[in-house]
Backbone bond lengths (Angstrom), bond angles and torsions (degrees), N, CA, C in turn:
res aa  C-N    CA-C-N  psi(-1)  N-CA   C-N-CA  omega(-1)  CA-C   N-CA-C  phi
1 X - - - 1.446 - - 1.536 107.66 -
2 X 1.622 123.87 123.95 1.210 116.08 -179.02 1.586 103.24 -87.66
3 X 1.291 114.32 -169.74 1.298 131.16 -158.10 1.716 92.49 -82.15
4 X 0.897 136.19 -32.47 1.849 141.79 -168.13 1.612 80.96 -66.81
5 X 1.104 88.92 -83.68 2.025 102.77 -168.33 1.315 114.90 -19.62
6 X 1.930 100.04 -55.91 2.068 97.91 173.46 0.908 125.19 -80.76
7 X 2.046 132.79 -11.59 1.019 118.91 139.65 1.548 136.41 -77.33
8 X 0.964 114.21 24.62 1.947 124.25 -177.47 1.542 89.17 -97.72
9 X 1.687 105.11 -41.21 1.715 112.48 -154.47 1.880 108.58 -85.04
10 X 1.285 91.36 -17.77 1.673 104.31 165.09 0.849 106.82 -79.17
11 X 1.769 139.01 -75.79 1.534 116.40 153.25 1.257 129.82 23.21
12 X 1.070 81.60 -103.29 1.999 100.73 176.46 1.340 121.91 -37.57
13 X 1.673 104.16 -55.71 1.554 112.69 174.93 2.389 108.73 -57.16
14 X 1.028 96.65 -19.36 1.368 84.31 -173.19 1.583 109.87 -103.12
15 X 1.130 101.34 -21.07 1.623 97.35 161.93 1.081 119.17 -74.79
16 X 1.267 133.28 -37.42 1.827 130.90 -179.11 1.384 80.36 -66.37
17 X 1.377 153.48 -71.57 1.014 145.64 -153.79 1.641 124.41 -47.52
18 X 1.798 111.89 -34.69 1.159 120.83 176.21 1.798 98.77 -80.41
19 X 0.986 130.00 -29.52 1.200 123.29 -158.40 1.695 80.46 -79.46
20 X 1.564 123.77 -66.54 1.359 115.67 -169.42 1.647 124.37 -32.35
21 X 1.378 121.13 -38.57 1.074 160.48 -112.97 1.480 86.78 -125.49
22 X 1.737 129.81 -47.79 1.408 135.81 -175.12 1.636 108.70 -99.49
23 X 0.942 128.42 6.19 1.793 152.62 -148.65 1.445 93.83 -130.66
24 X 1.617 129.41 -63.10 1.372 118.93 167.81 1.217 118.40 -67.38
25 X 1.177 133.86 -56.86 1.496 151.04 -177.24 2.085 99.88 -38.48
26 X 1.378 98.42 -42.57 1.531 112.71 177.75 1.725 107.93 -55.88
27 X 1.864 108.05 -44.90 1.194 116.54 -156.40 1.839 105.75 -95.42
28 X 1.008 80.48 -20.54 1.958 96.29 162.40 1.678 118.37 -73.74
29 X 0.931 110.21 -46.23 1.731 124.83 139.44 1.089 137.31 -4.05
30 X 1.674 92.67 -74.20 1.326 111.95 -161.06 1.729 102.85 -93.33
31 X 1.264 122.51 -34.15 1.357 153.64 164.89 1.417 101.10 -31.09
32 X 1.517 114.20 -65.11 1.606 125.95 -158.36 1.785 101.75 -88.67
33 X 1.435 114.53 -15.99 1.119 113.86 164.57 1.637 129.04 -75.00
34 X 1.098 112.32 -30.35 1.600 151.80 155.57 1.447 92.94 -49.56
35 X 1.258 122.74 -93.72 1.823 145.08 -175.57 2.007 90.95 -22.09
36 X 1.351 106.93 -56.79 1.684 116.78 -162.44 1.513 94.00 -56.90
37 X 1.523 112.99 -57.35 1.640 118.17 -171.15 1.359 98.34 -54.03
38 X 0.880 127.32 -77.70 1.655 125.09 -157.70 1.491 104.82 -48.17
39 X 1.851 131.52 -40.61 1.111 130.50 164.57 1.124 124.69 -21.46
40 X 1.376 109.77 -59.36 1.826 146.39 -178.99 1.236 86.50 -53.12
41 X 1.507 133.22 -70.54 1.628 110.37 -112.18 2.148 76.93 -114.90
42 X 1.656 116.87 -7.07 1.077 105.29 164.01 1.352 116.76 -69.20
43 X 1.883 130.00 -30.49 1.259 126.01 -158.63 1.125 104.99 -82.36
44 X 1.873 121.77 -38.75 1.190 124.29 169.19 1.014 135.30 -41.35
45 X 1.756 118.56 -41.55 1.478 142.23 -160.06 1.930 87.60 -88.94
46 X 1.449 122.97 -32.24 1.247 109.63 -171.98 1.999 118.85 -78.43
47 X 1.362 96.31 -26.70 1.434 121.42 169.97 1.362 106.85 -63.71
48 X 1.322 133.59 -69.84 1.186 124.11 158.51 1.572 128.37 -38.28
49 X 1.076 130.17 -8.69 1.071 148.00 -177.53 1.793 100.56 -89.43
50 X 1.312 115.44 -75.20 1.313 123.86 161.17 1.107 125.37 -1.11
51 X 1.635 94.16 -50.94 1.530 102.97 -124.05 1.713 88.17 -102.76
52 X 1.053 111.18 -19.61 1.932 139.88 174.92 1.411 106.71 -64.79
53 X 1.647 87.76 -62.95 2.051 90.11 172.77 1.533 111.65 -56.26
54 X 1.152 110.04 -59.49 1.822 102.37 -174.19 1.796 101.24 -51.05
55 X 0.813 127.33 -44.03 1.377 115.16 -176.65 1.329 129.36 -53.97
56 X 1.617 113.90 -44.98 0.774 129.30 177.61 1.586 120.50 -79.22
57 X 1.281 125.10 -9.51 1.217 141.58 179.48 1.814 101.83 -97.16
58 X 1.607 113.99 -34.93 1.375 86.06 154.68 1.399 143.88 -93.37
59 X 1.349 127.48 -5.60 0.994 159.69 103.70 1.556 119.41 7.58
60 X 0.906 115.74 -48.35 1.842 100.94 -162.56 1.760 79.68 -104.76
61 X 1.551 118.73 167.32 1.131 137.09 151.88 1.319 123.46 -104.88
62 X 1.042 127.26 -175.78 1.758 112.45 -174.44 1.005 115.76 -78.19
63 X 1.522 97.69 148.37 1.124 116.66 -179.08 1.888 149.59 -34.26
64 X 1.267 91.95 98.61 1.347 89.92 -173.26 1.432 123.99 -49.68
65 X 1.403 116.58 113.91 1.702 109.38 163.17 1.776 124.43 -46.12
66 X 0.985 122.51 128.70 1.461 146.94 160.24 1.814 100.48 8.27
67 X 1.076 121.03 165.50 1.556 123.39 164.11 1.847 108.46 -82.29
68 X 1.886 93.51 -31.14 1.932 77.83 -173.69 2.012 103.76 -80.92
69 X 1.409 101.30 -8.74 1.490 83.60 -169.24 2.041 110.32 -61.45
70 X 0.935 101.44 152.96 1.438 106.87 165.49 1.723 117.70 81.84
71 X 1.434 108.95 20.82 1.588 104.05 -157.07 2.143 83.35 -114.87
């Protein structure tokens, strides 16, 4: 192999490499955009959650004993 050939073949090797390189970088991207949504729709879903308990905590009165207690 002369010297043209292994630099043509370096070439090559470093472009698949940039493309690989712009292909992950894409999927890292797309990933952390994903990561943000679920952030969102976890904080939301936990607020609603909250927001269920307080209700329900004003809402109930104390606690009822069992059906077998007291028989």
């Amino acid at each position: 192999m002369n010297v043209e050939e292994r630099v043509e073949r370096l070439e090559s090797l470093v472009t698949l490499q940039d493309r690989t390189i712009e292909r992950l970088s894409d999927a890292i991207f797309e990933q952390q955009q994903q990561l943000q949504d679920m952030e969102k729709k976890l904080e939301r879903m936990a607020g609603k959650v909250r927001e269920m308990d307080e209700l329900v905590g004003q809402n109930s009165g104390p606690d009822a004993p069992p059906p077998h207690y007291g028989r």
